[in-house]
C-alpha positions as CSV (number, residue, x, y, z in Angstrom):
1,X,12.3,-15.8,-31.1
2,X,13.2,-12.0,-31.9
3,X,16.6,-11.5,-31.9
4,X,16.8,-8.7,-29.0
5,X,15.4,-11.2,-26.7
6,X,18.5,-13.4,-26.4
7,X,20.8,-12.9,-23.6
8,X,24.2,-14.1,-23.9
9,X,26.8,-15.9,-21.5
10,X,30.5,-16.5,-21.9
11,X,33.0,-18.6,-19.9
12,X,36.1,-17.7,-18.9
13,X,38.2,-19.6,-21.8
14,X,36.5,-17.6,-24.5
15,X,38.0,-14.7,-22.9
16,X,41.5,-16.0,-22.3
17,X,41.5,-17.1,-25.8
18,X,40.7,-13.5,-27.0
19,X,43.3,-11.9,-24.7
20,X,45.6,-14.9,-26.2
21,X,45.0,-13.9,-29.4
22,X,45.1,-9.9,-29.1
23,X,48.9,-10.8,-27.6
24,X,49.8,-12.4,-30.8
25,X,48.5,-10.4,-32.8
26,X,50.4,-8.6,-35.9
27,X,52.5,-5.2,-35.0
28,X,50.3,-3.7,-37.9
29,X,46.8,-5.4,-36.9
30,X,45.2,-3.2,-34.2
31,X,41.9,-5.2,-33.8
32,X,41.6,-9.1,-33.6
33,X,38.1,-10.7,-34.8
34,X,37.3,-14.6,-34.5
35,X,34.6,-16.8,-34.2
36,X,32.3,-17.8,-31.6
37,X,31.1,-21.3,-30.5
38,X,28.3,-22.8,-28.2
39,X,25.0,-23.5,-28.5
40,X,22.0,-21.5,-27.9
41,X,19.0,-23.1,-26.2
42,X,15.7,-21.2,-24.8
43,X,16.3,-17.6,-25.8
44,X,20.2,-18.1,-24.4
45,X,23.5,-18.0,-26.0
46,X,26.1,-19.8,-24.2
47,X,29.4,-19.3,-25.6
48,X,32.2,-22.1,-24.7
49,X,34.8,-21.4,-27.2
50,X,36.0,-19.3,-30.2
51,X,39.1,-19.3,-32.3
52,X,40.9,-16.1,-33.9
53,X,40.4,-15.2,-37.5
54,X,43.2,-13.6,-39.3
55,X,41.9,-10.5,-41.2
56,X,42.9,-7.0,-42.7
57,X,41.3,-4.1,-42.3
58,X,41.1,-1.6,-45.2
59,X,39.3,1.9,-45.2
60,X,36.7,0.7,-47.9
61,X,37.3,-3.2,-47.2
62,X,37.7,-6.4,-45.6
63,X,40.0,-9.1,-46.4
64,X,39.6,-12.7,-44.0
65,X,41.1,-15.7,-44.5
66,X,37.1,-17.6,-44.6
67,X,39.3,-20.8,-45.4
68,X,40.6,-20.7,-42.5
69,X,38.1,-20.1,-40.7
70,X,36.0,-23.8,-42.4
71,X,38.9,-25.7,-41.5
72,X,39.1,-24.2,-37.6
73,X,35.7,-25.0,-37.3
74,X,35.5,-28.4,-39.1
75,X,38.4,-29.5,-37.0
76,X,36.7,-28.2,-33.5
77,X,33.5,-30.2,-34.2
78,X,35.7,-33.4,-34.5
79,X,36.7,-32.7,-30.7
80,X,33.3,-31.2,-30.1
81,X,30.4,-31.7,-32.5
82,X,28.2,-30.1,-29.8
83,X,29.9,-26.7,-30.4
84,X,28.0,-24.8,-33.5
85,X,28.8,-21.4,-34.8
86,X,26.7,-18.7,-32.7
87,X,28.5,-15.4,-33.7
88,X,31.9,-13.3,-33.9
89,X,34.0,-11.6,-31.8
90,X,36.4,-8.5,-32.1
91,X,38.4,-6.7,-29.5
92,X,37.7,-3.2,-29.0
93,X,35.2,-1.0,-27.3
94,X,32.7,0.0,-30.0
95,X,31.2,-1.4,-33.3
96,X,33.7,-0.3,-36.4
97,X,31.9,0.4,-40.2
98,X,34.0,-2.8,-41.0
99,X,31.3,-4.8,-38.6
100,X,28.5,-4.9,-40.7
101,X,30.7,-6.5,-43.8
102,X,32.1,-9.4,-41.4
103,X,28.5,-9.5,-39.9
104,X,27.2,-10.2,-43.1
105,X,29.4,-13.3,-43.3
106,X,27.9,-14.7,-39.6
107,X,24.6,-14.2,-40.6
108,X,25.2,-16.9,-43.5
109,X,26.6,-19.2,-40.8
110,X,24.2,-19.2,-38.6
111,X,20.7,-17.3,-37.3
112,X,20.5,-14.2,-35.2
113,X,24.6,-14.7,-34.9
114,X,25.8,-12.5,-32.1
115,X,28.8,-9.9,-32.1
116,X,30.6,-9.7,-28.6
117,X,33.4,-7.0,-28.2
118,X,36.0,-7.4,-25.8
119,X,37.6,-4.4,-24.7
120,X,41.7,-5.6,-24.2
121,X,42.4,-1.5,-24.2
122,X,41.0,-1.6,-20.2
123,X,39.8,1.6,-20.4
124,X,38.1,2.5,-17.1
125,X,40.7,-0.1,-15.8
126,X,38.7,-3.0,-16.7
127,X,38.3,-5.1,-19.5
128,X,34.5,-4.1,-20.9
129,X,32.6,-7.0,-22.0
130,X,29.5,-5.7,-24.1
131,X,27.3,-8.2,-26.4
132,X,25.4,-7.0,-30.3
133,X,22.7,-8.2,-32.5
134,X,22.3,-6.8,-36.0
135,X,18.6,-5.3,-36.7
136,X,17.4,-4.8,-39.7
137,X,15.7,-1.0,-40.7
138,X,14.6,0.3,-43.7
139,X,11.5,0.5,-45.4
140,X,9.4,-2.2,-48.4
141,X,11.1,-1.4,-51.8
142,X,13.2,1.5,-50.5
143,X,16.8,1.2,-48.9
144,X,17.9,-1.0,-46.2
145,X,20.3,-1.2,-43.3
146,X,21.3,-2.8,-40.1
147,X,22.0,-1.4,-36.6
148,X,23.8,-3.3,-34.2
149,X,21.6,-3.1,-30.8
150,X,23.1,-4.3,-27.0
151,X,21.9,-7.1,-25.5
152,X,22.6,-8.8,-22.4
153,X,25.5,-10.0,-21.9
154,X,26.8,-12.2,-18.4
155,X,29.7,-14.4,-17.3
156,X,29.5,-17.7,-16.3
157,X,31.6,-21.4,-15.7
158,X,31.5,-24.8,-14.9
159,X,32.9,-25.9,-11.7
160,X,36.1,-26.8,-13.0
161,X,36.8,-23.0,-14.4
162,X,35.9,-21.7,-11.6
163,X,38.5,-23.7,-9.4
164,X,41.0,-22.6,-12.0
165,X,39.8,-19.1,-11.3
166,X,39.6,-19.0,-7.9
167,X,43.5,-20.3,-8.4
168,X,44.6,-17.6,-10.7
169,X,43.1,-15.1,-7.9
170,X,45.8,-15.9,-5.6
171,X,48.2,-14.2,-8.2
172,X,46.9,-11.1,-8.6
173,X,47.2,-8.0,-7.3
174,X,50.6,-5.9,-6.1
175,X,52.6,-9.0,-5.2
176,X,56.7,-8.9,-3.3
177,X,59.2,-9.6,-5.2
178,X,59.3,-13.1,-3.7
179,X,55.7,-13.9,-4.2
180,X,55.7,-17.1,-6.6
181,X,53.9,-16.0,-10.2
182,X,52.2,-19.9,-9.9
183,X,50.3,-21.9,-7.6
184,X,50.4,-25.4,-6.8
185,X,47.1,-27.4,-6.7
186,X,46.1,-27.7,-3.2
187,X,45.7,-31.3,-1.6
188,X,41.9,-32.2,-0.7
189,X,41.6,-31.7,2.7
190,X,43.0,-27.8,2.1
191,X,40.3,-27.6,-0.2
192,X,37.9,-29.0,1.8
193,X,38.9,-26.2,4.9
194,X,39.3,-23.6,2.7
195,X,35.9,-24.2,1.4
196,X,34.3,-24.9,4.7
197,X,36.0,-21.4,6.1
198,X,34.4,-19.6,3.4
199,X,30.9,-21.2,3.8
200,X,31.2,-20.3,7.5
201,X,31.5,-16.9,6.7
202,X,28.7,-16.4,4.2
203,X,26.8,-18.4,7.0
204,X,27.7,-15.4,9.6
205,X,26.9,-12.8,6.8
206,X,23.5,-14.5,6.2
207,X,22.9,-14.7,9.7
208,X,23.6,-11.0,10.2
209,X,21.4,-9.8,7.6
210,X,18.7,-11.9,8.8
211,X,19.6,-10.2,12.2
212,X,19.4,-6.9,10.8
213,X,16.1,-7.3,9.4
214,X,14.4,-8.9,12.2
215,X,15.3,-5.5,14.5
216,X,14.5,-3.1,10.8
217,X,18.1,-1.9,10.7
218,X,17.7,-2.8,7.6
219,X,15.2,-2.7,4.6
220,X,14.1,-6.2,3.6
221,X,14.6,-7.4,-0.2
222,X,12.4,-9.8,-1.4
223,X,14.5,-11.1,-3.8
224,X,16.9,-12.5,-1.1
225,X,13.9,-13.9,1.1
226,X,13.2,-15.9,-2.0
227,X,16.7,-17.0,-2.4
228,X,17.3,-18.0,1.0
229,X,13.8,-19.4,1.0
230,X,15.0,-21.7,-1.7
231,X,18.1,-22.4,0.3
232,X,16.5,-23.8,3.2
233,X,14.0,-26.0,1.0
234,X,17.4,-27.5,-1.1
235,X,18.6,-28.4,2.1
236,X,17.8,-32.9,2.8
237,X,15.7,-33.5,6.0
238,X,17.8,-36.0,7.5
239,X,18.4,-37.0,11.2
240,X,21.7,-36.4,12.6
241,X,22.3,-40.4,12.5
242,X,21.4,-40.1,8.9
243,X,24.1,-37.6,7.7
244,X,26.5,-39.4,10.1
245,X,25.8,-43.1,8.0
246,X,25.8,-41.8,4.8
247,X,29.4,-39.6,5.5
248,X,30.8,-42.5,6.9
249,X,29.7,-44.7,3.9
250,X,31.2,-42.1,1.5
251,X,34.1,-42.3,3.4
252,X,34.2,-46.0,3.2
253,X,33.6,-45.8,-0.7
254,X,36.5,-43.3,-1.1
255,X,39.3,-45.4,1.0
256,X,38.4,-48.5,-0.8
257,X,39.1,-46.4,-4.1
258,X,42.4,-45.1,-2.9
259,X,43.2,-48.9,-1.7
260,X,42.4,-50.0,-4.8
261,X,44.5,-47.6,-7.0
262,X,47.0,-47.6,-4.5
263,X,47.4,-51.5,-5.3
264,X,46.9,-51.3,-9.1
265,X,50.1,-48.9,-9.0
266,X,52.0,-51.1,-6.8
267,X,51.0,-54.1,-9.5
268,X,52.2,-52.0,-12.3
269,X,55.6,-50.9,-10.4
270,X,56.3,-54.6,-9.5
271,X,55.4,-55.5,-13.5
272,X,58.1,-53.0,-14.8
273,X,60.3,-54.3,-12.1
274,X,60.1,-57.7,-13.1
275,X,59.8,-57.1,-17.6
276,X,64.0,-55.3,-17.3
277,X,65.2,-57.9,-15.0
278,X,67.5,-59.6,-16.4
279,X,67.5,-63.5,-16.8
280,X,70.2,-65.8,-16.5
């Protein structure tokens, strides 16, 4: 598969751990670079981790610690062995004439490795997020070179980031002096109302649009018609009496669970009771 046809997706930790690694940085080091880990499966590049590569930067060269660099990844595939070298990152908004050397180094590690540049500067008042391939030009038996081209580039998470994002949102913005700089897990009923509120108003939105297109006050998109197409069809035919059984024998199934650990705990309390009492 050509090169330019990959499209690349990061999760939330690789960016934290670039942001991490740009605030520790040396006072004399004004870029970061590091390595990227994933996997890349049907023309996609899914990145779900990196590490930070100490480096200097001279005007005619390079200078990374590469051992370093083997024993980061040698000891990340004992945690993960799924992870594989995919590409390199570096904060900043455009390609540097140092890329190409430190490209060089990724392309021994791996095929079609990927260059993503992370833009920790915020310039625009956001922190850019742009992806690179390396292309080969030249012509047979005369000189070559490489040009790094854009591809696509997207974020994305498993569930459990995106509960830790969606709990890192309630910190942002122009808080009081009083507002708390953390936030408490919430217990599972809050969760489960918070989530139902917010299905109930994507519900009404839905419901509008569908409004607004049935009396052409607006233009319909046949894209969403798909989407919501699909929606409906993902949805189980099921009686009322259905859904009502199987919620009730979920929450049957998830009483007996609490029960259960509830017991064990009590077992385990009444255990270390009993080992430090003292005998006669």
């Amino acid at each position: 598969m050509s090169a330019l046809n990959l499209t690349v997706r990061v999760h939330p930790v690789v960016l934290f751990q670039v942001v991490d690694a740009f605030e520790r940085r040396n006072a004399e080091s004004h870029r970061v670079i590091g390595t990227l880990l994933g996997s890349v499966e049907k023309g996609v590049v899914e990145v779900t981790n990196c590490f930070c590569v100490p480096h200097k930067e001279h005007d005619d060269q390079v200078e990374a610690e590469l051992s370093y660099a083997l024993d980061m990844y040698d000891l990340n595939r004992k945690v993960n062995s799924n992870e594989a070298v995919v590409g390199w990152w570096a904060t900043g908004n455009d390609v540097t004439n140092h890329s190409s050397v430190i490209h060089e180094y990724y392309a021994r590690e791996c095929n079609n490795p990927v260059h993503l540049t992370v833009d920790t500067s915020l310039q625009g008042g956001r922190m850019g997020l742009r992806s690179y391939v390396c292309i080969q030009l030249g012509v047979p038996g005369g000189k070559t070179g490489c040009m790094f081209t854009p591809i696509p580039v997207e974020l994305t998470s498993y569930e459990p980031e995106t509960f830790g994002l969606k709990l890192l949102q309630k910190t942002v913005g122009v808080a009081p002096a009083n507002r708390p700089k953390t936030v408490p897990p919430m217990l599972d009923l809050a969760q489960i109302s918070e989530a139902s509120t917010k299905l109930q108003s994507l519900l009404d939105l839905i419901l509008k649009y569908v409004d607004d297109v049935i009396a052409h006050k607006v233009t319909p998109d046949n894209a969403v018609g798909r989407q919501l197409l699909d929606l409906i069809h993902s949805v189980p035919h099921m009686s009322h009496e259905q859904f009502t059984q199987m919620f009730n024998a979920n929450v049957r199934n998830l009483l007996m669970v609490i029960t259960l650990s509830q017991l064990i705990k009590t077992q385990l309390q009444l255990n270390e009771k009993l080992t430090f009492l003292p005998t006669a």
